[in-house]
KELOKE-582012 format. One record per residue (C-alpha): residue number from 0; residue in three letters; chain; x, y, z. Coordinates in nm, 2 decimals, always signed. Layout:
<pases>
PASE    nr   rest   kette       c1       c2       c3
PASE   NUM    ALA       A        X        Y        Z
...
</pases>
This chain:
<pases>
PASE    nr   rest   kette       c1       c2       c3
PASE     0    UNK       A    -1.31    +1.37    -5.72
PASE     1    UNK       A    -1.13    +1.30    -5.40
PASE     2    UNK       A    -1.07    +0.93    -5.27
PASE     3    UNK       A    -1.27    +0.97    -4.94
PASE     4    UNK       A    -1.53    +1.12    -5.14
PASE     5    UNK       A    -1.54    +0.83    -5.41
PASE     6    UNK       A    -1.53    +0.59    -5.15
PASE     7    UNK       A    -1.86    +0.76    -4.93
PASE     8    UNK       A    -2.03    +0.75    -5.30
PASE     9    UNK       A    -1.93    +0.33    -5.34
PASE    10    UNK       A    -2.09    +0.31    -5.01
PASE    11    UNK       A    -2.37    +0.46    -4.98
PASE    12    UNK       A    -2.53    +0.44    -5.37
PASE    13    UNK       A    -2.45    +0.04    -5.33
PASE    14    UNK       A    -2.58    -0.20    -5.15
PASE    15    UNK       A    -2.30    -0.24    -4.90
PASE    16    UNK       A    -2.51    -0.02    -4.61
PASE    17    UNK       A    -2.79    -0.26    -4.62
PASE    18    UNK       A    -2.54    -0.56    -4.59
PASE    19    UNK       A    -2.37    -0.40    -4.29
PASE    20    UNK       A    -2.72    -0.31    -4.14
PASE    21    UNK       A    -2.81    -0.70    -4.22
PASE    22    UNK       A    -2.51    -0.80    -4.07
PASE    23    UNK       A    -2.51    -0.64    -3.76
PASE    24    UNK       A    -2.87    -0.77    -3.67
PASE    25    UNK       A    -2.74    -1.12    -3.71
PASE    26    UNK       A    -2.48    -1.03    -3.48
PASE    27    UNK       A    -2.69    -0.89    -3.21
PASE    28    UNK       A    -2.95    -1.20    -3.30
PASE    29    UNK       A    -2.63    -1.39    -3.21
PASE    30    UNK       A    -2.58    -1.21    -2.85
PASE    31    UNK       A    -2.38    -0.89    -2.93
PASE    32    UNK       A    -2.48    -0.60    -2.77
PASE    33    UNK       A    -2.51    -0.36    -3.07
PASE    34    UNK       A    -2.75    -0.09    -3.18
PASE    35    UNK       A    -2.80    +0.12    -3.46
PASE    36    UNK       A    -2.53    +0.36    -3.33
PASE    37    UNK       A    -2.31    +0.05    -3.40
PASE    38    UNK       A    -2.40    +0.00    -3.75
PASE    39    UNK       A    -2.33    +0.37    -3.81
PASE    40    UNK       A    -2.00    +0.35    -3.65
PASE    41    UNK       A    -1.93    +0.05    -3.87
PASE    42    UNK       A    -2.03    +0.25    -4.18
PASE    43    UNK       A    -1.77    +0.53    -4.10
PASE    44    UNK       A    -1.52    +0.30    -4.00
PASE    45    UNK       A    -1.53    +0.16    -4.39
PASE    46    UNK       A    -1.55    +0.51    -4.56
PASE    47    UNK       A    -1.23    +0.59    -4.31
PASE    48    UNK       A    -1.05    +0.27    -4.43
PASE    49    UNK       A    -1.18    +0.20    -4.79
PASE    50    UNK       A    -1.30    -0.11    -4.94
PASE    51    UNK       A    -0.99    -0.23    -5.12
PASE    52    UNK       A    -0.86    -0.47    -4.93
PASE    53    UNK       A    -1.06    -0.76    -4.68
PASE    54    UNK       A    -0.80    -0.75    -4.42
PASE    55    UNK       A    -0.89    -0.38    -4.38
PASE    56    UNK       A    -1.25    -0.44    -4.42
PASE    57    UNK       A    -1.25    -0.68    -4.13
PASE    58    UNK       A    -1.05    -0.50    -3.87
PASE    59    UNK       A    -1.25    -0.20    -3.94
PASE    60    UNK       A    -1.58    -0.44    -3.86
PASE    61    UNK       A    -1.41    -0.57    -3.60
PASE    62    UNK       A    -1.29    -0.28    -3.41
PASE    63    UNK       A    -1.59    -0.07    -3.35
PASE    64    UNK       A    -1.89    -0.34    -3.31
PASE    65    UNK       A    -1.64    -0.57    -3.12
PASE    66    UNK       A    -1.64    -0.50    -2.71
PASE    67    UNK       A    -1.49    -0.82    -2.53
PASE    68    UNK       A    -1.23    -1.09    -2.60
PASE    69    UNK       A    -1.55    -1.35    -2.57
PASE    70    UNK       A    -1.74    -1.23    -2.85
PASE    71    UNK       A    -1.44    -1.23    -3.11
PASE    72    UNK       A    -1.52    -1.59    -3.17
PASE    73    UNK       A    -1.85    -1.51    -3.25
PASE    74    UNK       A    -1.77    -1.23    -3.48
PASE    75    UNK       A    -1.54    -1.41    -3.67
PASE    76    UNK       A    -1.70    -1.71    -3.78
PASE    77    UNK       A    -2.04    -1.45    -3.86
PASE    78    UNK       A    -1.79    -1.24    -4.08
PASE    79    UNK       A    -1.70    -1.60    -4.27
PASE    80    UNK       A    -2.02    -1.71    -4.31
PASE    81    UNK       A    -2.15    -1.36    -4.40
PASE    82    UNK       A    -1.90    -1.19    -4.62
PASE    83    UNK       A    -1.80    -1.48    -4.84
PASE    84    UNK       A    -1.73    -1.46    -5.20
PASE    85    UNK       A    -1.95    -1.69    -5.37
PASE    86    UNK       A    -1.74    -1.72    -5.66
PASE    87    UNK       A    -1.43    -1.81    -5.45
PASE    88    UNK       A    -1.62    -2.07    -5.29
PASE    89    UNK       A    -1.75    -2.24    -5.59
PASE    90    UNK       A    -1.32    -2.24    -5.70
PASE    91    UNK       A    -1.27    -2.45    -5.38
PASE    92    UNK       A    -1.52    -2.69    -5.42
PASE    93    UNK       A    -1.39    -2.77    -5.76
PASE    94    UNK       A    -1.06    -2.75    -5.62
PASE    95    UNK       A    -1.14    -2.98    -5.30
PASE    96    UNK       A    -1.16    -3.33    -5.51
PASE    97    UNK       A    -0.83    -3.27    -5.69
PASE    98    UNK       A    -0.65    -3.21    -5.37
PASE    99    UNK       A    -0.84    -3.48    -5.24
PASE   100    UNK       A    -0.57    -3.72    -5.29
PASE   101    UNK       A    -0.28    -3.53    -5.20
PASE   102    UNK       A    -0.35    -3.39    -4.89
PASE   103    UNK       A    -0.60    -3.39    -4.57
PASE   104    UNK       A    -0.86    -3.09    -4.62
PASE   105    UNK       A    -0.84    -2.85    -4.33
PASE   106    UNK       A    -1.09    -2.88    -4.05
PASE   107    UNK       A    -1.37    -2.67    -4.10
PASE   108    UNK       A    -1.43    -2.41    -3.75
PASE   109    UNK       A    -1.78    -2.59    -3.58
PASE   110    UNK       A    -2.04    -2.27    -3.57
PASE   111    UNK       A    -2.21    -2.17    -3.28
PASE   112    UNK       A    -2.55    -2.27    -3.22
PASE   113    UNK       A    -2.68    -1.92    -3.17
PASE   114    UNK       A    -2.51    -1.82    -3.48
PASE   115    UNK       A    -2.63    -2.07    -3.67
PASE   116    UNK       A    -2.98    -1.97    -3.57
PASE   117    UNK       A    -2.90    -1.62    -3.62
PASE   118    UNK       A    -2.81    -1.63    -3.96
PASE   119    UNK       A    -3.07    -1.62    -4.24
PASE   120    UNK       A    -3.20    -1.96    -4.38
PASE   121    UNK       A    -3.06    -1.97    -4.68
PASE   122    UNK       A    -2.70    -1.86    -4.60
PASE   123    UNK       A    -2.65    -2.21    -4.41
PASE   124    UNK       A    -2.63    -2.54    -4.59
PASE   125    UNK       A    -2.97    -2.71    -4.36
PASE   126    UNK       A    -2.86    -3.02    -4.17
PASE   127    UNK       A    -2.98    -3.35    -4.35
PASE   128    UNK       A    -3.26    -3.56    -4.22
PASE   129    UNK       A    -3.25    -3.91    -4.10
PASE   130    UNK       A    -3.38    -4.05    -4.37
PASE   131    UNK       A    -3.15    -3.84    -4.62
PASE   132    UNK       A    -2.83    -4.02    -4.51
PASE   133    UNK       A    -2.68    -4.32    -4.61
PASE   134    UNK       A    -2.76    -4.64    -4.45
PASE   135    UNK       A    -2.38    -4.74    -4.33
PASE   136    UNK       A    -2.44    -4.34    -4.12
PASE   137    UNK       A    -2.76    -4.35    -3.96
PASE   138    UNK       A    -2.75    -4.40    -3.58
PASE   139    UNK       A    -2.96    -4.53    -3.30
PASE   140    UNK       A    -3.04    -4.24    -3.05
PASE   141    UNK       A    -3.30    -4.48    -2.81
PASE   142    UNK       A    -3.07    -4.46    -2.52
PASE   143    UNK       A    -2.92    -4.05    -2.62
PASE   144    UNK       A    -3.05    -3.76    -2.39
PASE   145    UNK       A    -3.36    -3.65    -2.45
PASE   146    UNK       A    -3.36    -3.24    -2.58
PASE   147    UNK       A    -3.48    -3.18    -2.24
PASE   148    UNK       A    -3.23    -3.36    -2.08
PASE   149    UNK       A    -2.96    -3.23    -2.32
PASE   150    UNK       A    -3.11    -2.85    -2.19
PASE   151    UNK       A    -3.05    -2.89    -1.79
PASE   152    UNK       A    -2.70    -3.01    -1.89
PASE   153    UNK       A    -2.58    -2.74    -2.14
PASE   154    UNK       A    -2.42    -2.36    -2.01
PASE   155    UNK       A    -2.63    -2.10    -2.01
PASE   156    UNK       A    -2.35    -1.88    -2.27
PASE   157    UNK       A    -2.35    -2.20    -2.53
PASE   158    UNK       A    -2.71    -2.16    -2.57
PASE   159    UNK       A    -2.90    -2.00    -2.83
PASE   160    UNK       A    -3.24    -1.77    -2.82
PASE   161    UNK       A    -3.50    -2.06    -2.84
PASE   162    UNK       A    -3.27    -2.27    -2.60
PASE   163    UNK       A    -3.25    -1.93    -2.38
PASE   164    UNK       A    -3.67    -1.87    -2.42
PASE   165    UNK       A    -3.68    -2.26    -2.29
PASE   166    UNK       A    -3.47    -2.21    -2.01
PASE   167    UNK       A    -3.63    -1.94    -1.88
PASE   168    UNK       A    -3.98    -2.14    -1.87
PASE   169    UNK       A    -3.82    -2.40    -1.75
PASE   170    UNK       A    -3.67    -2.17    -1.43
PASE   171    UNK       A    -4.04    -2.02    -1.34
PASE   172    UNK       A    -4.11    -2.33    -1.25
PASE   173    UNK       A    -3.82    -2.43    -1.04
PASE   174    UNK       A    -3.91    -2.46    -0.66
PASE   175    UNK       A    -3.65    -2.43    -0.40
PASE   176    UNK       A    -3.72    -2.66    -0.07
PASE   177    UNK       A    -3.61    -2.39    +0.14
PASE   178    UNK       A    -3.55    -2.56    +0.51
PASE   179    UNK       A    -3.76    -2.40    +0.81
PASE   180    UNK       A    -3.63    -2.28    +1.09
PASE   181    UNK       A    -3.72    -2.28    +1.45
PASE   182    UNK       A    -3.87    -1.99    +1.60
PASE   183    UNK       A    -3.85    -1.82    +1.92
PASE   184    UNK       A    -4.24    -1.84    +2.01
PASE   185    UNK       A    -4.43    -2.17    +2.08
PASE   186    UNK       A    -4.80    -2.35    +1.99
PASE   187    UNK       A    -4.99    -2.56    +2.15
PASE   188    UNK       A    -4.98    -2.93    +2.02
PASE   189    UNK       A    -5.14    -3.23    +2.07
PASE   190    UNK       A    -4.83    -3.49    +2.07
PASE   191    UNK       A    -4.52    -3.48    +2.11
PASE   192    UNK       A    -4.30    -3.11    +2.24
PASE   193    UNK       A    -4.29    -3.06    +2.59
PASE   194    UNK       A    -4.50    -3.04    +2.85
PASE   195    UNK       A    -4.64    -2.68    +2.91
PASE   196    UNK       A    -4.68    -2.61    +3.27
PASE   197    UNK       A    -4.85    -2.32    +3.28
PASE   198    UNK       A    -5.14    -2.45    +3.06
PASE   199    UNK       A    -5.15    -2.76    +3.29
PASE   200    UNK       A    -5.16    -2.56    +3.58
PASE   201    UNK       A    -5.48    -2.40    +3.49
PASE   202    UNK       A    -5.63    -2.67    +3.36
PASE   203    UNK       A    -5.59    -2.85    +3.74
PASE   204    UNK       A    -5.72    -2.51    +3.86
PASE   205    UNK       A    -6.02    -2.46    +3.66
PASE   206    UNK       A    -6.12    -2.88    +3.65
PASE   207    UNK       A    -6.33    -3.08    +3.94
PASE   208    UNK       A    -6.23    -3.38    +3.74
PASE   209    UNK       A    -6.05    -3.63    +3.92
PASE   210    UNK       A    -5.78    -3.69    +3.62
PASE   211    UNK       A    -5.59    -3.39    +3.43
PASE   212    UNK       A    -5.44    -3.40    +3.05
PASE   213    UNK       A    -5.08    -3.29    +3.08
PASE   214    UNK       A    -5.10    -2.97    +2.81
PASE   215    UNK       A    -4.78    -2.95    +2.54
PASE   216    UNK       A    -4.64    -2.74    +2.34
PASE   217    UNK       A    -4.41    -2.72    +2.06
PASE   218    UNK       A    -4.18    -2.49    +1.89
PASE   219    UNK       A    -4.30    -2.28    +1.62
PASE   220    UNK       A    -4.12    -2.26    +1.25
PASE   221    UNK       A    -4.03    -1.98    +1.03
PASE   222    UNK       A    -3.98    -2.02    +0.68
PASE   223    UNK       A    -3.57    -1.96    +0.60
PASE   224    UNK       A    -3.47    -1.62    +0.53
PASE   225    UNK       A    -3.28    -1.58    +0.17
PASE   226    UNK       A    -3.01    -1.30    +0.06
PASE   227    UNK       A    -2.93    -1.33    -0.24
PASE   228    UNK       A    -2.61    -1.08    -0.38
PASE   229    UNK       A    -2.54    -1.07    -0.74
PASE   230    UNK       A    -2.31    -0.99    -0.94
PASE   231    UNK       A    -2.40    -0.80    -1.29
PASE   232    UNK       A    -2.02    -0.70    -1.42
PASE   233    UNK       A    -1.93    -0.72    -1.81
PASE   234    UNK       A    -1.79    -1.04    -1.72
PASE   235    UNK       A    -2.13    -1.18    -1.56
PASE   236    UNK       A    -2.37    -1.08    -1.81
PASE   237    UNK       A    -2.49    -1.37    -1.96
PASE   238    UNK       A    -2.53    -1.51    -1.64
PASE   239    UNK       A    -2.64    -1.26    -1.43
PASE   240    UNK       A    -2.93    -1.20    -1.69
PASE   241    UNK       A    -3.06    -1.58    -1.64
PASE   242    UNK       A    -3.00    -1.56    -1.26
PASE   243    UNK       A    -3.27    -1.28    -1.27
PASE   244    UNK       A    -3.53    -1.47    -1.37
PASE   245    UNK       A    -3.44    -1.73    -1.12
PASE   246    UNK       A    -3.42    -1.51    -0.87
PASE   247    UNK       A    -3.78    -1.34    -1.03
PASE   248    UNK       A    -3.92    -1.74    -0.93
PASE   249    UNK       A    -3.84    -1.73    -0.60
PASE   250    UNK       A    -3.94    -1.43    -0.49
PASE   251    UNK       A    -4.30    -1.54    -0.68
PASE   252    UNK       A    -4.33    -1.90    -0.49
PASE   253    UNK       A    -4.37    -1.69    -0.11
PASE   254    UNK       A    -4.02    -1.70    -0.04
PASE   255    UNK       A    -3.91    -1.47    +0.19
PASE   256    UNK       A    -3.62    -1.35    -0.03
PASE   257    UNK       A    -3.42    -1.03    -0.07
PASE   258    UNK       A    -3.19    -0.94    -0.41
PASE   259    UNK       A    -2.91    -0.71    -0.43
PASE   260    UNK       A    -2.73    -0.67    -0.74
PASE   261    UNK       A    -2.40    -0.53    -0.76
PASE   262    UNK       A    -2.09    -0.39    -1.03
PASE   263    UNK       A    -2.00    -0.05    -0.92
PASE   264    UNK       A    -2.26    -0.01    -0.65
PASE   265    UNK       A    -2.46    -0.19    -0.46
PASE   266    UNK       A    -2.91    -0.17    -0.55
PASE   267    UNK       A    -3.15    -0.34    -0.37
PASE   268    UNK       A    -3.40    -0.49    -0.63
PASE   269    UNK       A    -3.64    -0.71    -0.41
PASE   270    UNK       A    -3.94    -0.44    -0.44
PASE   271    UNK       A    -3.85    -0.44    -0.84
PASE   272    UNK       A    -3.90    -0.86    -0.81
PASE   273    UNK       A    -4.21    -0.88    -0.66
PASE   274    UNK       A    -4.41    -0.78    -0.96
PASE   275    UNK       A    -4.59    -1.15    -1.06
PASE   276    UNK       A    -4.54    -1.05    -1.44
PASE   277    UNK       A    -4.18    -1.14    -1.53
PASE   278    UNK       A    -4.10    -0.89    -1.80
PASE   279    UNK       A    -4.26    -0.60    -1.58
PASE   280    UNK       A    -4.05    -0.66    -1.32
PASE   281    UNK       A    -3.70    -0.72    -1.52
PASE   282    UNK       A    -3.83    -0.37    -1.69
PASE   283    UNK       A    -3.83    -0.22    -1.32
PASE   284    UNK       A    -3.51    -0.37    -1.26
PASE   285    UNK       A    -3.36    -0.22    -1.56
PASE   286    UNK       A    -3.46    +0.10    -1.47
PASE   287    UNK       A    -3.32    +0.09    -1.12
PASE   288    UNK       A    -2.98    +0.00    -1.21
PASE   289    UNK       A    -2.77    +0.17    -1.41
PASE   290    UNK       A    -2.42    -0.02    -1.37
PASE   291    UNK       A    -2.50    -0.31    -1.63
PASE   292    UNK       A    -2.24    -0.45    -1.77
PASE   293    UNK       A    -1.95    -0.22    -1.61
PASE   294    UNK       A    -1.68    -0.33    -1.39
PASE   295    UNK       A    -1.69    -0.50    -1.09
PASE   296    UNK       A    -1.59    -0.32    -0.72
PASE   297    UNK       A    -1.67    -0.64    -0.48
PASE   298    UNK       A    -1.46    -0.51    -0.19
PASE   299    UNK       A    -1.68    -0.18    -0.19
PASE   300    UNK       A    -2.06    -0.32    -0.27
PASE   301    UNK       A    -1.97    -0.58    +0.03
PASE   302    UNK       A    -1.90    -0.32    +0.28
PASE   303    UNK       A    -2.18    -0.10    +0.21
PASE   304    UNK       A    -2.44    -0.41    +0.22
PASE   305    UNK       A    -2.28    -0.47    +0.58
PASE   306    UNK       A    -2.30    -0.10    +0.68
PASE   307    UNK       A    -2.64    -0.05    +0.57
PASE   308    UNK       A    -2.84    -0.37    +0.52
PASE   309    UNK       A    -2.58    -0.66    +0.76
PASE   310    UNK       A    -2.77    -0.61    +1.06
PASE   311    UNK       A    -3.16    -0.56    +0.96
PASE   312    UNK       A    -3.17    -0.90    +0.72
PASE   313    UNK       A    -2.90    -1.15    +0.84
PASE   314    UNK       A    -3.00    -1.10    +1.23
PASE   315    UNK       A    -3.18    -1.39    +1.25
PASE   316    UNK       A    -2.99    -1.61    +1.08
PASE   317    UNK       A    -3.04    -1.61    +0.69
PASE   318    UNK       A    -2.86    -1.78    +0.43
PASE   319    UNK       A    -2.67    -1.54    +0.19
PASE   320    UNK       A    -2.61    -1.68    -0.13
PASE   321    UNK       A    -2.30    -1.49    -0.31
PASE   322    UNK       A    -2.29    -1.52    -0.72
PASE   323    UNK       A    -1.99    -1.37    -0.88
PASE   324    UNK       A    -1.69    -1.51    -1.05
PASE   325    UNK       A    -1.48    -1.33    -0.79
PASE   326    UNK       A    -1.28    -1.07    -1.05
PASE   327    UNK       A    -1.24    -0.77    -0.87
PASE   328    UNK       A    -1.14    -0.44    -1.08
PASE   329    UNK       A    -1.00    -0.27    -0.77
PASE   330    UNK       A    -0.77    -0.54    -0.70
PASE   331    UNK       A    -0.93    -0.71    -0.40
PASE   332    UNK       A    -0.89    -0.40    -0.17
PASE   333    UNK       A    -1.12    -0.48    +0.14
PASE   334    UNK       A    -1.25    -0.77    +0.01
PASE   335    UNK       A    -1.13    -1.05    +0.26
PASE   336    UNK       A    -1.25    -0.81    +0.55
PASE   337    UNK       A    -1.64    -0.73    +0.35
PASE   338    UNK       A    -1.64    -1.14    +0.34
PASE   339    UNK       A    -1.53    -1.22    +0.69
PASE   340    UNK       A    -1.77    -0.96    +0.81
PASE   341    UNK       A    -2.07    -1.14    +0.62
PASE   342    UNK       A    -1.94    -1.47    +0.68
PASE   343    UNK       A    -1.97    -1.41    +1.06
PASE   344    UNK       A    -2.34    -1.25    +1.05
PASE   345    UNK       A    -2.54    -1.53    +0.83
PASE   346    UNK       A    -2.60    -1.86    +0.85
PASE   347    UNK       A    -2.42    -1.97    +0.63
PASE   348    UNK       A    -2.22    -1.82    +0.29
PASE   349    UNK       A    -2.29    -2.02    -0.02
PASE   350    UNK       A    -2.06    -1.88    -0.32
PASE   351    UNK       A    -2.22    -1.89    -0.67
PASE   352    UNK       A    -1.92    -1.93    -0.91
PASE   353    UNK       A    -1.99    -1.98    -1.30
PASE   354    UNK       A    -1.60    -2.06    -1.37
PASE   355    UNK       A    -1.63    -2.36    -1.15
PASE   356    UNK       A    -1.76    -2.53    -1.44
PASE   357    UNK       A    -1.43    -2.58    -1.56
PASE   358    UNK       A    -1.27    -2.89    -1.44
PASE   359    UNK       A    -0.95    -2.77    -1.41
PASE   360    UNK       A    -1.06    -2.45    -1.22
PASE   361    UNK       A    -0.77    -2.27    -0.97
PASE   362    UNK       A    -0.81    -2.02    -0.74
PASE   363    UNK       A    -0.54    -1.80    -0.90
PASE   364    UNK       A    -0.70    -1.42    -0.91
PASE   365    UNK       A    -0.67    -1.21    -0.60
PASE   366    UNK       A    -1.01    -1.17    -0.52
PASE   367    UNK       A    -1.08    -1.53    -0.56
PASE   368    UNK       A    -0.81    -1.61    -0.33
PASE   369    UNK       A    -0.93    -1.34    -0.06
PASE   370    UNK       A    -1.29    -1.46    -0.10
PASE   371    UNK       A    -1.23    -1.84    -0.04
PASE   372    UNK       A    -1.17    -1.87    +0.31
PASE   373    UNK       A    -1.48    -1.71    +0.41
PASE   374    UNK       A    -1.70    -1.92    +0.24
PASE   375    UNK       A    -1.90    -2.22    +0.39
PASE   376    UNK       A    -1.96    -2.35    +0.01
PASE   377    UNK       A    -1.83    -2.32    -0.31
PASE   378    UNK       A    -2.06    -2.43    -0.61
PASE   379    UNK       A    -2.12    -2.39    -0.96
PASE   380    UNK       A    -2.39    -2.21    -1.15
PASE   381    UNK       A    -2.41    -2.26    -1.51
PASE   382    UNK       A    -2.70    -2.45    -1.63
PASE   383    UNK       A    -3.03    -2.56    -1.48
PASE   384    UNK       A    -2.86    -2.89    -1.30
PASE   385    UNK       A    -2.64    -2.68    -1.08
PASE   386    UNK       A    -2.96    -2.43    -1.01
PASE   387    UNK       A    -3.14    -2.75    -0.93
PASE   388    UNK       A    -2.88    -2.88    -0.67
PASE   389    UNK       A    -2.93    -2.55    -0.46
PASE   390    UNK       A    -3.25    -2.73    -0.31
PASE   391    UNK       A    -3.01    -2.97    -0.15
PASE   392    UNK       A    -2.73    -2.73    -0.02
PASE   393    UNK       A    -3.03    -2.50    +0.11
PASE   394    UNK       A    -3.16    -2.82    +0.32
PASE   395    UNK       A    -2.77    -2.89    +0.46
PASE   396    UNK       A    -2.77    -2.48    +0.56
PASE   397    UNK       A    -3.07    -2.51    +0.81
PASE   398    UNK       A    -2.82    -2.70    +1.03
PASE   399    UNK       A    -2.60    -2.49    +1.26
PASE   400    UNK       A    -2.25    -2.41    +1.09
PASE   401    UNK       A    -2.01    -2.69    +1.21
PASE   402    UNK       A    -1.68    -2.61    +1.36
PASE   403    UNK       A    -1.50    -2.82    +1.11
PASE   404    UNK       A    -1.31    -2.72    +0.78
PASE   405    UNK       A    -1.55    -2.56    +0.50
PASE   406    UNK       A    -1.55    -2.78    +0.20
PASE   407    UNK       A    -1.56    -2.69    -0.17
PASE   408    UNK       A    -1.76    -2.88    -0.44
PASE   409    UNK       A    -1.64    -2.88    -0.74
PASE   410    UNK       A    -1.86    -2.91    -1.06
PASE   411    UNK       A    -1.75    -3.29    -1.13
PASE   412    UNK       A    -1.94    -3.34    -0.77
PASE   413    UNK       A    -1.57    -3.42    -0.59
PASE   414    UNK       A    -1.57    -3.27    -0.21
PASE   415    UNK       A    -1.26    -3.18    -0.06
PASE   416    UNK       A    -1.22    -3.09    +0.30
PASE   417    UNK       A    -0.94    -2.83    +0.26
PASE   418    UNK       A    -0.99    -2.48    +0.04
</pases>
């Protein structure tokens, strides 16, 4: 018998296909995008490579259900956790208190949350209880963060699926304090405005009194027009897909909002986001775009929305709100003239940037750098506190713009005057 044919024979009469099967639903539990076409591919990767050696074994897991640098870490510590020998680790424990003494034991890699959750029960050790720890270890949490507290603070891509269910209640209930803006028409007003002549004048005209009331009026409001552009490239995704359902809660609580979504082309989604049912309406979404995930062509999806959509939504001043990290695949071509364009025909241009949350951020990549100067803010949006600060920079954009220098806020809450 051949050695490929042998080795098809190991794998499939054992149980190694259920453990790979089992293993990559913890991996998708944890937030990889695989499907049952990836457990296949991970089947014939191991009859290709053979199961004698682990080094092998791994790189051939790694290879096909592995897409991104980001979800490496992920992988790895699953294939620890998951593909351990039992017996080896039994050795080490024993092993662990004789080498106790001669040298430091090597830090163990902290798991991810969602990983943790992911995996089945009894695979992780369960964390001890308060009352299960020694006296001299037990600590006073009366004046820690609450869980909720704990949740408005934490980034949307550290969190795991019960933190992510949580989060997205928590985000139908946000409400925006959208700003109103005057209109061009007036109303009639008992104090206060100015005085309307016309309405006086026929009130003289059509009175034998020997006193008139001096009629006013005042100017109407309109509630704040919202544009809201985002961005749904591979390097977005686990942002983009929370923004939704922010985006789904506006458009629910009257405002007048309109969504774009962009990677490779520009879609308008705001019919899709209008549906009152939040999973109908992501469904619709779904089904209208078909570029989730891809790359990212900012330049291009900015000139079509000013060719096409510029002058029929930002004509009376709206507020475009902008959320992308700024990482162009085609190398910022068009891009600073797409933002200047937009810059000059709304309100004001608030920029959405998730990699703000890094305190050490720089404006290094090309499209970052083209993008910048046209931009009337620069904020975070990561977590619920900086989707909750939007309330405030929404009230400062129903002023007119200043003619001063735009300012960037950083995620640490420092404002600088120069970009």
């Amino acid at each position: 018998m051949s050695t490929s044919a042998a080795q098809a024979r190991v794998i499939g009469g054992g149980r190694l296909a259920d453990n790979v099967l089992f293993f990559t639903r913890v991996l998708r539990r944890a937030g990889l995008p695989i499907g049952p076409a990836g457990a296949l591919d991970a089947l014939q990767a191991l009859q290709a490579v053979g199961l004698s050696r682990r080094d092998d074994f791994y790189y051939a897991l790694s290879t096909v259900l592995v897409d991104r640098h980001e979800q490496q870490e992920i992988f790895d510590q699953a294939f620890d956790l998951f593909w351990r020998d039992p017996e080896a680790s039994a050795r080490m424990e024993g092993l662990r208190d004789l080498l106790a003494g001669v040298r430091a034991p090597q830090a163990r890699r902290e798991v991810a949350p969602r990983l943790a959750q992911a995996m089945q029960p009894g695979l992780l050790r369960p964390p001890l209880q308060s009352d299960q720890l020694p006296p001299e270890l037990r600590v006073d949490a009366s004046m820690t963060m609450s869980p909720r507290e704990a949740l408005q603070a934490k980034d949307f891509a550290a969190m795991t699926a019960a933190e992510l269910a949580q989060t997205r209640r928590l985000i139908a209930t946000l409400r925006l304090p959208l700003p109103r803006l005057p209109a061009r028409r007036s109303r009639p007003c008992r104090g206060g405005g100015s005085i309307d002549l016309r309405a006086t004048m026929r009130e003289v005209v059509g009175s034998a009194a020997g006193f008139i009331e001096l009629r006013r009026r005042a100017p109407r409001t309109r509630p704040a027009t919202l544009v809201v552009l985002c961005d749904i490239s591979g390097s977005m995704e686990r942002y983009s897909r929370m923004l939704l359902h922010f985006m789904h809660a506006l458009s629910s609580h009257g405002t007048r909002m309109h969504a774009f979504l962009f990677g490779t082309r520009l879609s308008n989604v705001t019919r899709a986001l209008r549906d009152r049912d939040v999973d109908t309406a992501l469904a619709r979404v779904s089904r209208q775009v078909s570029d989730w995930a891809g790359g990212t062509r900012i330049g291009a999806c900015l000139h079509e929305f000013n060719r096409c959509w510029a002058r029929r939504l930002l004509g009376q001043g709206a507020t475009v709100l902008l959320i992308t990290d700024g990482l162009d695949s085609d190398d910022a071509r068009g891009l600073a003239a797409g933002m200047e364009r937009l810059h000059l025909s709304c309100r004001r241009l608030v920029w959405l940037n998730p990699l703000l949350r890094y305190a050490g951020f720089e404006a290094k990549p090309a499209g970052i750098r083209a993008m910048l100067p046209h931009a009337d803010l620069f904020l975070p949006v990561h977590n619920l506190d900086s989707l909750a600060r939007l309330g405030e920079v929404l009230e400062t954009a129903a002023q007119p713009r200043p003619f001063t220098r735009r300012r960037t806020i950083h995620p640490a809450g420092d404002r600088h005057g120069n970009v």
